[in-house]
Short mmCIF file of the C-alpha atoms (twelve columns), coordinates in Angstrom:
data_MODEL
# 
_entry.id   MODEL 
# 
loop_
_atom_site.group_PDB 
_atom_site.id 
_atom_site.type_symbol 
_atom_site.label_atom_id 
_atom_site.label_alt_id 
_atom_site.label_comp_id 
_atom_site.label_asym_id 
_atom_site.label_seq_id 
_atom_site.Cartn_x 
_atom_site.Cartn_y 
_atom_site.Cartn_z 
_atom_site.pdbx_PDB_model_num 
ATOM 1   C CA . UNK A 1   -22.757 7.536   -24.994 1 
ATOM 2   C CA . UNK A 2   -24.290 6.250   -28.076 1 
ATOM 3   C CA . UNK A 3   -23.395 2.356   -27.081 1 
ATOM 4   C CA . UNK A 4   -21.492 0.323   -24.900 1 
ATOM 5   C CA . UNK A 5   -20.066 -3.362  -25.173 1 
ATOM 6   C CA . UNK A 6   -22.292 -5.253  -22.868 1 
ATOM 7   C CA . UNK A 7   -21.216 -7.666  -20.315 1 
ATOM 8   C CA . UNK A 8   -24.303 -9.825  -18.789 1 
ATOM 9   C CA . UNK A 9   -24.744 -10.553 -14.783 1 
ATOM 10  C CA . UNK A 10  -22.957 -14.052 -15.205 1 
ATOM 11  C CA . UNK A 11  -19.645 -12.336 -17.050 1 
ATOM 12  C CA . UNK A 12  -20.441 -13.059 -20.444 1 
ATOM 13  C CA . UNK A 13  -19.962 -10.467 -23.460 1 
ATOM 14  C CA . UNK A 14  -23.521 -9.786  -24.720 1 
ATOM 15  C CA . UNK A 15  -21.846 -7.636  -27.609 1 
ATOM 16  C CA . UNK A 16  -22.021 -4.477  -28.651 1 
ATOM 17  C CA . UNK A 17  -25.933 -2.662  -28.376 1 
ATOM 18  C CA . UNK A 18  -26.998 0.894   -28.473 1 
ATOM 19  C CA . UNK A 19  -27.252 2.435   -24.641 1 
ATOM 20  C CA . UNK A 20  -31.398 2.304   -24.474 1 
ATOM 21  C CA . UNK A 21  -30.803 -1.359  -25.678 1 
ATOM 22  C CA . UNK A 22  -28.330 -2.465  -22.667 1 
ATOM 23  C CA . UNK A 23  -30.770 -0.498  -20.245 1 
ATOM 24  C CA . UNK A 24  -33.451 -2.298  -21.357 1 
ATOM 25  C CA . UNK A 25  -32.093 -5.128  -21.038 1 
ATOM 26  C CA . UNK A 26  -30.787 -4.684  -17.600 1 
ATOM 27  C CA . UNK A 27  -34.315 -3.574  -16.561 1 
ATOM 28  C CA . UNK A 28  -35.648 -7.059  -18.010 1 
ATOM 29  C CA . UNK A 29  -33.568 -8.930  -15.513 1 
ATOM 30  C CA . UNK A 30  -35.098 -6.680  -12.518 1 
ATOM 31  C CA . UNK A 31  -30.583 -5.515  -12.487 1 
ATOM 32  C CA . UNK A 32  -28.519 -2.204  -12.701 1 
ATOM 33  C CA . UNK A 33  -26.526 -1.349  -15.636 1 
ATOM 34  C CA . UNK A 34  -22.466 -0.247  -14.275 1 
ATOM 35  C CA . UNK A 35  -20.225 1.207   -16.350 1 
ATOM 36  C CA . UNK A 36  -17.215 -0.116  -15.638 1 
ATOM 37  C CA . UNK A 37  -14.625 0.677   -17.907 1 
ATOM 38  C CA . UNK A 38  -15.363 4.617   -19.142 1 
ATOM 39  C CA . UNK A 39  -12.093 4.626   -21.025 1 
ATOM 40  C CA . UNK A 40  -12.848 1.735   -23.421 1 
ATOM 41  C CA . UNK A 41  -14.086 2.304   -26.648 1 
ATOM 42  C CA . UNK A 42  -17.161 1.891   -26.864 1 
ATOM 43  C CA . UNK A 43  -17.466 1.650   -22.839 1 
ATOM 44  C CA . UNK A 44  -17.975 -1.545  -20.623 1 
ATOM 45  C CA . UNK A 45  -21.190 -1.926  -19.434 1 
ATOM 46  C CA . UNK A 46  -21.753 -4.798  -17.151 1 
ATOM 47  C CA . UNK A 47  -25.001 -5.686  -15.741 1 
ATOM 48  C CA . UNK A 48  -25.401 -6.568  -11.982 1 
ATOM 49  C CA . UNK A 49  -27.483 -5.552  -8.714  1 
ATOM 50  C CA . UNK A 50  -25.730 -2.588  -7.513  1 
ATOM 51  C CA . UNK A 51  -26.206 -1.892  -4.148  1 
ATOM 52  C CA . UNK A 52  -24.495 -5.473  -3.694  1 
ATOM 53  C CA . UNK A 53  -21.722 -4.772  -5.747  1 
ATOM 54  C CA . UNK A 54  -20.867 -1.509  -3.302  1 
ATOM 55  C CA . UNK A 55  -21.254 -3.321  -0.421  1 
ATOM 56  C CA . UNK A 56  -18.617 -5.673  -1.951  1 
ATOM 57  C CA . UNK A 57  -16.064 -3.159  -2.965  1 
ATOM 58  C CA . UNK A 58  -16.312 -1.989  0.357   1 
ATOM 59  C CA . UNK A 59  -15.447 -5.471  1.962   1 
ATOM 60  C CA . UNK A 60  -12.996 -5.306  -0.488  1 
ATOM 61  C CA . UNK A 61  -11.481 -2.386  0.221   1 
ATOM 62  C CA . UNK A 62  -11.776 -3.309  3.929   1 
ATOM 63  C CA . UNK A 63  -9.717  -5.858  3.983   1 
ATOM 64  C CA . UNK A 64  -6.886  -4.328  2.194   1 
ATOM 65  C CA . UNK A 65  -6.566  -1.888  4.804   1 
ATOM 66  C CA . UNK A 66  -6.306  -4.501  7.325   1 
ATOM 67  C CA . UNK A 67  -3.623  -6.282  5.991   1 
ATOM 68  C CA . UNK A 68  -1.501  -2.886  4.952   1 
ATOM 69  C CA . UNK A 69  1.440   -2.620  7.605   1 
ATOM 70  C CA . UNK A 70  1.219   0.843   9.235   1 
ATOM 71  C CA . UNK A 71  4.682   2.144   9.348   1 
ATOM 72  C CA . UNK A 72  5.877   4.749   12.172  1 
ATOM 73  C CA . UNK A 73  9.057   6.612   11.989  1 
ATOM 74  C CA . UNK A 74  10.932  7.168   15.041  1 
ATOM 75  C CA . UNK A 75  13.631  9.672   15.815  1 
ATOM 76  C CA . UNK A 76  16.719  9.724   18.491  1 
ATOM 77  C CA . UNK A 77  18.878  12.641  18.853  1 
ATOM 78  C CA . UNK A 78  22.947  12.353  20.064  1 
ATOM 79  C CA . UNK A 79  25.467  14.723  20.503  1 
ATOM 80  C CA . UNK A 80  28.801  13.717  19.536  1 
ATOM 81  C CA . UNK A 81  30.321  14.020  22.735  1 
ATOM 82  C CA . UNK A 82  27.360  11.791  24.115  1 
ATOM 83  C CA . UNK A 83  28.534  10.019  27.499  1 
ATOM 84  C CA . UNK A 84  28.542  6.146   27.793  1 
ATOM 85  C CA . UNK A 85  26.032  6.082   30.001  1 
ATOM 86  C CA . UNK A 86  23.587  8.614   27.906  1 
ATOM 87  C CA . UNK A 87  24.584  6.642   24.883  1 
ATOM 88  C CA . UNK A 88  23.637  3.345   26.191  1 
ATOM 89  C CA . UNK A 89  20.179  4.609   27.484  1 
ATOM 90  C CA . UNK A 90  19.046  6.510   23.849  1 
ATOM 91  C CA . UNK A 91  20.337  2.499   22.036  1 
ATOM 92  C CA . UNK A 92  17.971  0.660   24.431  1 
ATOM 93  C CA . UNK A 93  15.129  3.070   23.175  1 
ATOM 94  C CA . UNK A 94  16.502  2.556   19.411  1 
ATOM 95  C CA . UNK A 95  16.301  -1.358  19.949  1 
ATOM 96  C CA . UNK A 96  12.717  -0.997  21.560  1 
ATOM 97  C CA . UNK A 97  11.572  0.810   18.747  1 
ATOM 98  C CA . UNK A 98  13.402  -2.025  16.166  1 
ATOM 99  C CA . UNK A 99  11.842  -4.281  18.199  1 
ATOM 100 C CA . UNK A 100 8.464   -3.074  17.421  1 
ATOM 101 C CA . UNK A 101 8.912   -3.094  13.651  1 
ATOM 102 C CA . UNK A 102 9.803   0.792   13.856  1 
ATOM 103 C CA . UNK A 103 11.819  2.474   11.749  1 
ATOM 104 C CA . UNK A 104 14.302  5.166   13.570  1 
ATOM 105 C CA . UNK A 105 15.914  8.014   12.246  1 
ATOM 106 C CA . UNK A 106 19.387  8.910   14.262  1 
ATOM 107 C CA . UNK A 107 20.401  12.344  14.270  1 
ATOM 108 C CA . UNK A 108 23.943  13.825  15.155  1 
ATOM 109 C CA . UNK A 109 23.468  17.296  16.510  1 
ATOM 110 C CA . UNK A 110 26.695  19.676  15.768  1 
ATOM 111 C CA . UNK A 111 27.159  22.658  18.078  1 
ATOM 112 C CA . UNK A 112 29.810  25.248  17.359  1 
ATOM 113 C CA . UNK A 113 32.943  24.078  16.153  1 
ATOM 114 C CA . UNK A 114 32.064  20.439  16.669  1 
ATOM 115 C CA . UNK A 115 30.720  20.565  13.164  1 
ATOM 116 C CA . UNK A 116 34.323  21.039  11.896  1 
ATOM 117 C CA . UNK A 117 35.016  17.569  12.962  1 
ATOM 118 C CA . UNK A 118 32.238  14.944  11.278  1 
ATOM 119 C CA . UNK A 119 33.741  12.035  11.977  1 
ATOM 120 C CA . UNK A 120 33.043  11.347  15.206  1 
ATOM 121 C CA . UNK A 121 29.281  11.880  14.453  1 
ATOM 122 C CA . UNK A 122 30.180  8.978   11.624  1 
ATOM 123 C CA . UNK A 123 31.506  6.968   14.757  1 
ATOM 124 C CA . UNK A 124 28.476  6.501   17.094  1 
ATOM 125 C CA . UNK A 125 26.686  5.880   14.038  1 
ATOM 126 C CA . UNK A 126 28.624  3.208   12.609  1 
ATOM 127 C CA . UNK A 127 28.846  2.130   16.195  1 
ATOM 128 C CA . UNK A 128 25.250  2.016   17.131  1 
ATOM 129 C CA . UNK A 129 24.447  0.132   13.249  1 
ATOM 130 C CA . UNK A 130 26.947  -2.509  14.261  1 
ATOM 131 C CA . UNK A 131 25.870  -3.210  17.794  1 
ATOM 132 C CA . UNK A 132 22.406  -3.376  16.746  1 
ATOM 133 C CA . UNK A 133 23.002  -5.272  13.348  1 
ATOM 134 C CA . UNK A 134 21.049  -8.241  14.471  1 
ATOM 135 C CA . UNK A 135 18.093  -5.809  14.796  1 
ATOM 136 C CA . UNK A 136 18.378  -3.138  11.978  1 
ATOM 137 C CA . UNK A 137 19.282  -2.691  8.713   1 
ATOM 138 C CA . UNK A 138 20.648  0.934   7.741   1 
ATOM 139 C CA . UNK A 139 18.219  2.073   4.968   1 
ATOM 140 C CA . UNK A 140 20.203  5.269   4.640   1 
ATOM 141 C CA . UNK A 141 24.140  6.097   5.160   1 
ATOM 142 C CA . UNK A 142 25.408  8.661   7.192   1 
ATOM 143 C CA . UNK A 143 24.494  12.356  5.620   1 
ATOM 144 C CA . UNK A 144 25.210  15.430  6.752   1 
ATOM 145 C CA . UNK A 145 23.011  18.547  6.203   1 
ATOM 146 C CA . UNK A 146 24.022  21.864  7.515   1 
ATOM 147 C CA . UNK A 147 24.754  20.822  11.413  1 
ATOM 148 C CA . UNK A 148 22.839  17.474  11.595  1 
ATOM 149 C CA . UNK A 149 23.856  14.260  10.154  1 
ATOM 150 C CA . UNK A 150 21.203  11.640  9.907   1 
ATOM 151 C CA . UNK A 151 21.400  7.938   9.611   1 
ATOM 152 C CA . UNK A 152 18.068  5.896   8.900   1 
ATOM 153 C CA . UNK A 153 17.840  2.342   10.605  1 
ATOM 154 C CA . UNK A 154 14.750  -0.149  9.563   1 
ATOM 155 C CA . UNK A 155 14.128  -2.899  11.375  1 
ATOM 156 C CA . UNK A 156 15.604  -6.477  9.877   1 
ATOM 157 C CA . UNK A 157 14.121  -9.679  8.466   1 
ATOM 158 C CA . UNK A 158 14.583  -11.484 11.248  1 
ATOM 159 C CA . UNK A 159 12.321  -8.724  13.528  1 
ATOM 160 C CA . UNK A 160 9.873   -8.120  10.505  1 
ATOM 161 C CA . UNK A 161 9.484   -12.277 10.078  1 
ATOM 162 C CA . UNK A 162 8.818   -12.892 13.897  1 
ATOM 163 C CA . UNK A 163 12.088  -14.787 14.562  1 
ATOM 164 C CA . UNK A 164 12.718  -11.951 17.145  1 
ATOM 165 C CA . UNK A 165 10.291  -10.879 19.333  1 
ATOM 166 C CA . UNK A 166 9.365   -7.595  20.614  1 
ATOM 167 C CA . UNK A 167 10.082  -8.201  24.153  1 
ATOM 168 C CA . UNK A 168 8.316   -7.633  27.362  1 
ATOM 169 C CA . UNK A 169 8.586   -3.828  27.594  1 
ATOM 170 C CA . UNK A 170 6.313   -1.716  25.870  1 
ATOM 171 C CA . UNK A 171 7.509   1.425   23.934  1 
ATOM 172 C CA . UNK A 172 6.649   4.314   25.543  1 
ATOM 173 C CA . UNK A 173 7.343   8.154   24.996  1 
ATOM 174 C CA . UNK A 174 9.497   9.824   27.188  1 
ATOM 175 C CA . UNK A 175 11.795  12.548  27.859  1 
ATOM 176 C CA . UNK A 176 14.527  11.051  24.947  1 
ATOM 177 C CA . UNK A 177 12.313  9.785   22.373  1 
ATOM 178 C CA . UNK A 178 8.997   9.959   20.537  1 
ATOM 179 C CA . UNK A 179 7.630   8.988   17.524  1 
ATOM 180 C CA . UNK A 180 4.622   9.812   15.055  1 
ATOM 181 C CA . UNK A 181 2.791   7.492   12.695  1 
ATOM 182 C CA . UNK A 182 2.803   7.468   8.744   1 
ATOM 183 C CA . UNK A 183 0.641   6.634   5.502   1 
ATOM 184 C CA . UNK A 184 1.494   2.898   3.767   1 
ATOM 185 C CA . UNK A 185 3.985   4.599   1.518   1 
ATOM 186 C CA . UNK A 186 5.248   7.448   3.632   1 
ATOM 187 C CA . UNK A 187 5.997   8.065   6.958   1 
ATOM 188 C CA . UNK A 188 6.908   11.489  9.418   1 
ATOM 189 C CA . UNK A 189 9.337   11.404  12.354  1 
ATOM 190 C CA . UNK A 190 8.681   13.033  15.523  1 
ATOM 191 C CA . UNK A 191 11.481  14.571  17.234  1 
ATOM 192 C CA . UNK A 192 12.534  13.846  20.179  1 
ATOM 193 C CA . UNK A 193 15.104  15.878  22.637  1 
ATOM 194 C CA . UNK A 194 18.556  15.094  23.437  1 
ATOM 195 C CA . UNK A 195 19.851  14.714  26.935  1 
ATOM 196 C CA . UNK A 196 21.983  17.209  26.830  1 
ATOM 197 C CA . UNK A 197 19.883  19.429  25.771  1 
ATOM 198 C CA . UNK A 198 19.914  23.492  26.504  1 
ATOM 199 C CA . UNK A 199 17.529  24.173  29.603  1 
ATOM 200 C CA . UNK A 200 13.778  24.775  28.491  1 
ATOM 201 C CA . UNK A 201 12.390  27.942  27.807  1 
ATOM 202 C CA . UNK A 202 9.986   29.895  30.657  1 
ATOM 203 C CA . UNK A 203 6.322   28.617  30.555  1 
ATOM 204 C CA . UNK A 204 5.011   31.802  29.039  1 
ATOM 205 C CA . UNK A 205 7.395   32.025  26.220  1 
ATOM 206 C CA . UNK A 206 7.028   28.246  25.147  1 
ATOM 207 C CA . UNK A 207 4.565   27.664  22.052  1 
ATOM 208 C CA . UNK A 208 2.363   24.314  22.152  1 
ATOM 209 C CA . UNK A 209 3.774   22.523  18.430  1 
ATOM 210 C CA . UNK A 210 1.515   22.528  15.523  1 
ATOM 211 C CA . UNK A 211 -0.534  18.939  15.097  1 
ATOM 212 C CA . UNK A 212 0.957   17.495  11.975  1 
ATOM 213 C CA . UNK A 213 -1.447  17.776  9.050   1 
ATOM 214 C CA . UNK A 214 -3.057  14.216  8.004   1 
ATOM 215 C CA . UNK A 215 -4.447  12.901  4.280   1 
ATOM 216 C CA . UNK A 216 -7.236  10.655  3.692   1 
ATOM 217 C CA . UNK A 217 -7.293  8.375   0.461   1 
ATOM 218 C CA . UNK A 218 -10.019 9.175   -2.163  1 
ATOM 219 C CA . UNK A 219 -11.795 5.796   -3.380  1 
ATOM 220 C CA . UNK A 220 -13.485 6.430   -6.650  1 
ATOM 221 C CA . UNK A 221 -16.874 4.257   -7.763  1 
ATOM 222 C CA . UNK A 222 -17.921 3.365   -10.596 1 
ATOM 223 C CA . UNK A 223 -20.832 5.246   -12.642 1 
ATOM 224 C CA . UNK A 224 -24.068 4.146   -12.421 1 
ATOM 225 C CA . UNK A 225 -26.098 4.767   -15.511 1 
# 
């Protein structure tokens, strides 16, 4: 680049100089010269030490991940001939998870002809979001797709703000439920098996499931010249 608007180490605009100029004058001050803003035209130069200016971003950058709110996506299966008993038992593990700032997916699973008759699948759900209204808030309606109908339940204001607590019993996985974490904008469910589920396949015909695939954010830095 033939020459860059100059910005000195105390944030004052130097002005416009040719490149050797703002390098030279960088060197003077024993300082690095940073471009900062490539896309400008002419480019933003500023002058500064470096090495302390990484080790800030990185403090930085730090500290934003602390305060981002991890969010995990449970999921709870139900047939829609569920017993009360069954029923009762897969709720308590939905209002653990709302408890614990979770978010739970609900899944109606149609066998056979059952599919032929979606309303009762609409009735535990509507059901289970009224009886747990203080805790949730339903982030997605009732849909059906093919013989599943999902419902998506996030936790309230009132669980996110502290006003109610998580309780004394830890979530843990177990033979109904399970649940897999997520990036700060996304998040994937892990599926869990219903209790009526068909009886489990001999030990050398089972398959061990894939591990889910996981993304790392790039961080770009800023060119040193």
């Amino acid at each position: 680049m033939p020459e860059v608007r100059l910005i000195d180490e105390n944030g004052n605009q130097v002005g416009v100089m040719r490149t050797p100029e703002a390098l030279r004058y960088a060197q003077d001050k024993d300082l690095d010269l940073v471009e900062v803003a490539p896309e400008a035209r002419p480019p933003v130069c500023r002058v500064l030490d470096y090495s302390k200016y990484k080790y800030e971003q990185a403090q930085k950058l730090k500290q934003a991940r602390k305060h981002q709110q991890q969010i995990t996506i449970r999921e709870i299966k139900f047939r829609p001939k569920i017993a009360e008993n069954d029923y009762n038992t897969k709720k308590g593990h939905v209002e653990r998870f709302l408890r614990h700032k979770d978010k739970v997916k609900i899944t109606i699973m149609f066998r056979g002809r059952e599919v032929t008759h979606p309303e009762r699948g609409v009735m535990i759900l509507d059901r289970l979001a009224e009886e747990l209204s203080d805790l949730a808030v339903i982030e997605q309606r009732p849909i059906q797709d093919g013989r599943n109908m999902t419902m998506m339940l996030g936790p309230s204001k009132a669980v996110l703000s502290g006003e109610i607590d998580a309780g004394s019993d830890d979530v843990a996985p177990d033979d109904d439920a399970e649940g897999a974490d997520a990036a700060p904008d996304a998040g994937a469910a892990a599926t869990a098996p219903a209790a009526d589920a068909e009886p489990a396949a001999p030990a050398d015909a089972a398959a061990a499931p894939a591990p889910p695939a996981s993304s790392a954010p790039i961080d770009g830095d800023p060119a040193k010249i």
